[in-house]
N, C-alpha and C positions, 0 to 999 in steps of 0.2 A: 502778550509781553507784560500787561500791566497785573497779571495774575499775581498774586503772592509768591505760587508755587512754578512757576516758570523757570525758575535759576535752580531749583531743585536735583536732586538723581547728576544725568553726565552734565556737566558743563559745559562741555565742547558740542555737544548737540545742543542743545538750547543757545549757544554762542550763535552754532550755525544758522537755525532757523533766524535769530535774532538778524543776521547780515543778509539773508534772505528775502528776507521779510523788506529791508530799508533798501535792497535791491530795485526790488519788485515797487515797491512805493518811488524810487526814483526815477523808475522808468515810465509809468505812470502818468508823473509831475514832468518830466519832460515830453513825453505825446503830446499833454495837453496846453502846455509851453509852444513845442511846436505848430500845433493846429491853430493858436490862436491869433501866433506872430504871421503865419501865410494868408488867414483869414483876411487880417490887418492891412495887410502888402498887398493881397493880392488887386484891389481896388484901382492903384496904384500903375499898374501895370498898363502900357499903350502896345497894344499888338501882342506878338507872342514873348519877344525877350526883353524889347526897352521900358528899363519905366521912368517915370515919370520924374520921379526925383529924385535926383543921386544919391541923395543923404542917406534912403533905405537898403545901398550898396550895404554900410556896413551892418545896417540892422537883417538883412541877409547873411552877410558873412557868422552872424553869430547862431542863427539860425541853421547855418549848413553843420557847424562845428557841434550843434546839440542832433542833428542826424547822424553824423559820422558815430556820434556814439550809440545811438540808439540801432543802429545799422550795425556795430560792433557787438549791442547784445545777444547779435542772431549768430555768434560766429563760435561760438565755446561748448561743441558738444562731443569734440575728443574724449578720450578716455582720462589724458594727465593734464586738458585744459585747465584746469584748477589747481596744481602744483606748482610750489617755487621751479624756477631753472637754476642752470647752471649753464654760463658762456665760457666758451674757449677760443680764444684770442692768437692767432698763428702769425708770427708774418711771414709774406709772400716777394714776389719777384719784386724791384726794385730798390736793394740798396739801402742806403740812412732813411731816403726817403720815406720806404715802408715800411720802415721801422715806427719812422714819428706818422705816418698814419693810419698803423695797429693802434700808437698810444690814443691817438685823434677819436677811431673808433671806439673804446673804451669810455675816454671820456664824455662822449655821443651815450652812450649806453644808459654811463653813469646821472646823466645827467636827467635823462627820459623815466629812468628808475627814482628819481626825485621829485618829478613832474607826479608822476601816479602816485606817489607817496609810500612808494616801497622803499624796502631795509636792500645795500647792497654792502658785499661784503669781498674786499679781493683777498680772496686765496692763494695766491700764486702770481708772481710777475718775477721775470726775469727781464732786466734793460740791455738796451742794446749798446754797445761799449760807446758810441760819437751821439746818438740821439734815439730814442722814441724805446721800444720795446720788443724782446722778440718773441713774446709769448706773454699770455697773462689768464687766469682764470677767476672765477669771479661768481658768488652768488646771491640771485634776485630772489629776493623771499616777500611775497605779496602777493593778494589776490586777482587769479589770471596771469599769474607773470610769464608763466607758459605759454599758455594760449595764446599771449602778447607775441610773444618774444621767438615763437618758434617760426615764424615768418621770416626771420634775420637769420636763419643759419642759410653761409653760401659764400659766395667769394664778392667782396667790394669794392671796388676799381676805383681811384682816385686821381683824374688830371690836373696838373697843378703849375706854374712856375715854382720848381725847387731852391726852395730855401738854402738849400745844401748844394747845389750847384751853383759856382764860381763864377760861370755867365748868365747860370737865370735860365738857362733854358726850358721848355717845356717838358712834363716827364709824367711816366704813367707808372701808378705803382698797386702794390694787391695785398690783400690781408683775408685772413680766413677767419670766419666767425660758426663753432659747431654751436649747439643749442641741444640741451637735455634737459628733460622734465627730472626732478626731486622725484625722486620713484621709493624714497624712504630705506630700510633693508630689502636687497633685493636676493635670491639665491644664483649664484653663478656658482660653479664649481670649478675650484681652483685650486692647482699642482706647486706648491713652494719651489720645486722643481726649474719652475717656467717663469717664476718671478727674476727681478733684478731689483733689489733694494737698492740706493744709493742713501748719502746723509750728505748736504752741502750746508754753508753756511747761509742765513737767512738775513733780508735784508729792507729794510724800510717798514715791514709792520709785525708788530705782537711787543714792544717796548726792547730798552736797552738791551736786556739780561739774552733775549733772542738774538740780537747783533755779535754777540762776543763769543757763540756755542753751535755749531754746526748741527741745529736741530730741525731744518729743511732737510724735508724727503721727498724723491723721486723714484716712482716706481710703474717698471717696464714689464708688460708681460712681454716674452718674449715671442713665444710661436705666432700672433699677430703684430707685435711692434706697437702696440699701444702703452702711451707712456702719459704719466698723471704728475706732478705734484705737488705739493703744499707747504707751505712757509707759516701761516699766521697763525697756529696754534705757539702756546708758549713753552712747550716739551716736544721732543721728540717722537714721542708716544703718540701723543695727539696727532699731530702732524701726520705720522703713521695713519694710523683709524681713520680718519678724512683721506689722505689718501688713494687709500687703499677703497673707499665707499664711491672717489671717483673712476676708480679704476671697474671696481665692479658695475657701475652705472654704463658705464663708454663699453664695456663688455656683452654686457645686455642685449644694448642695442644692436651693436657689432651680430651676435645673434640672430637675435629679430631681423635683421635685413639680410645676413644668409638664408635663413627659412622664408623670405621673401613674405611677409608678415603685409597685408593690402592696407592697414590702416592706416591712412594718409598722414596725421599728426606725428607718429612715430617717424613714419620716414623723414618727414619736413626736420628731424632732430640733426639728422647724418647729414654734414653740408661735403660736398664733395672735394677732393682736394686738388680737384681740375684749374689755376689758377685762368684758364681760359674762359671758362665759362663763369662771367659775370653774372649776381644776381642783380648789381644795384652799379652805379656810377653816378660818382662825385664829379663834377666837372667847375672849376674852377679858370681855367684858363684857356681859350681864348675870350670865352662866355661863362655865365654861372649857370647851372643847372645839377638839379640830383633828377633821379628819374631810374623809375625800377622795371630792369625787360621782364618782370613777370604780369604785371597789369597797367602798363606804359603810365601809370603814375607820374609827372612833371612836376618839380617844385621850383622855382626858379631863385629864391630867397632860401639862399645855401646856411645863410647865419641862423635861422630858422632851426632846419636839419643839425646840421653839424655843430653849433654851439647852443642853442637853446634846447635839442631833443627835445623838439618839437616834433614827434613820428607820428600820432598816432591815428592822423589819415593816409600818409603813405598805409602806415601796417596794417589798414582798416582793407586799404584796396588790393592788396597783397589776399589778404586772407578771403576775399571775394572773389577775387580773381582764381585762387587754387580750389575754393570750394565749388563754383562753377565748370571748372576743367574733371573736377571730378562727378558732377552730376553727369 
């Protein structure tokens, strides 16, 4: 890198090895982080689990949290592991409820996407007329957002005392979250025929002049019922072409899982729209706990999850979890 001619010829390769490179040096610098904090500790230790003195609880704790990553860099060798995503945001059974926690999810998402120090960018949100949101689209541009991110397509179960109930009582509500990798231009062959354009008017992002001109689009293929759309371009045009790119992405894959395609990452994209089949559960009331039935992941500090996105050991043990089912 310190060559003269290293920035030379593509840029974008030379970028890559460059981030390759401070990868591999991070990982590195953390093994030996690691090894030398147990080395430390391990002294420490009376019997097989008590030690000795508390206070190395938390110099432990921070030791587990530089495994979880280094146990993360064994998990990205899909094919679209390294592409931005794209989340689609549903809600499901329950009411206002699950309305406000479609938005809850989102802001969960949004927030974990700021943790890692990705760019997020919402494309689409429709709210829900008394609270929260009935859909919203949304894309993660940063590296591994994919790989990250494709563990969270599936349905989210949420228990709560509702806010929106009059007595408070207890209530259970569902949101769907799909997940697609940034697959760039892709080819899909498509019949104008089979399309459904619509134009609605856009609302909360791309500035004033977008508020006051019906230049949100929605667009449905028809012979499957897949339907995309975009608001945060500042023309209708635009709007259009984004669109239309998620339309042919969600088509793709639609594909690929009819040709029943084994690639595990791809399918981890398609979350199902089973509201019964829970991937993860929020639990808020009578107890706190989040907790995922794909690798019985427990987190009992909900504010953690849900308002800091703080994920990225749940989604570490997620992704262990599936790649082991598959070995």
């Amino acid at each position: 890198m310190a060559r003269a001619d290293f920035w030379k010829g593509d840029r974008q390769v030379a970028a890559k090895k460059a981030e390759t490179f401070d990868l591999n040096s991070k990982i590195l610098e953390a093994e030996k982080e690691v090894a030398n904090a147990l080395a430390a500790v391990a002294p420490e230790f009376d019997g097989e689990y008590q030690l000795k003195e508390k206070a190395l609880v938390t110099e432990l704790g921070a030791i587990k949290d530089k495994l979880v990553w280094l146990e993360s860099q064994t998990l990205f060798s899909g094919s679209y592991d390294e592409n931005d995503a794209f989340l689609f945001f549903h809600v499901g059974a329950g009411g206002v409820d699950a309305a406000d926690w479609n938005e809850m999810l989102l802001n969960m998402y949004l927030q974990y996407a700021k943790r890692k120090g990705w760019e997020a960018e919402i494309l689409n949100s429709v709210a829900n007329e008394e609270a929260g949101l009935k859909n919203a689209t949304v894309k993660i541009s940063g590296r591994r957002a994919y790989g990250y991110l494709k563990a969270e397509a599936g349905v989210h179960r949420l228990v709560r005392q509702s806010p929106f109930n009059a007595q408070g009582l207890r209530q259970t509500s569902f949101a769907l979250v799909e997940v697609l990798p940034d697959l760039g231009d892709v080819e899909v062959d498509l019949d104008e025929k089979d399309l459904k354009i619509e134009t609605f008017r856009s609302s909360g992002h791309g500035g004033q002049s977008v508020n006051t001109t019906d230049s949100a689009v929605r667009i449905t293929h028809i012979p499957t019922g897949i339907s995309v759309a975009n608001q945060n371009e500042r023309s209708q045009m635009q709007n259009k072409e984004m669109a239309m790119k998620l339309l042919k992405h969600k088509l793709f894959v639609h594909e690929q899982r009819k040709r029943e395609e084994k690639e595990r990452g791809l399918k981890a994209a398609t979350a199902s729209g089973d509201f019964g089949h829970q991937i993860r559960s929020y639990v808020l009331h009578p107890y706190q706990q989040v907790k995922d039935h794909r690798s019985d992941f427990e987190e009992p500090r909900v504010d953690k999850i849900l308002k800091d996105g703080d994920l990225d050991e749940i989604i570490v043990s997620v992704l262990i979890a599936l790649r082991e089912e598959g070995e």
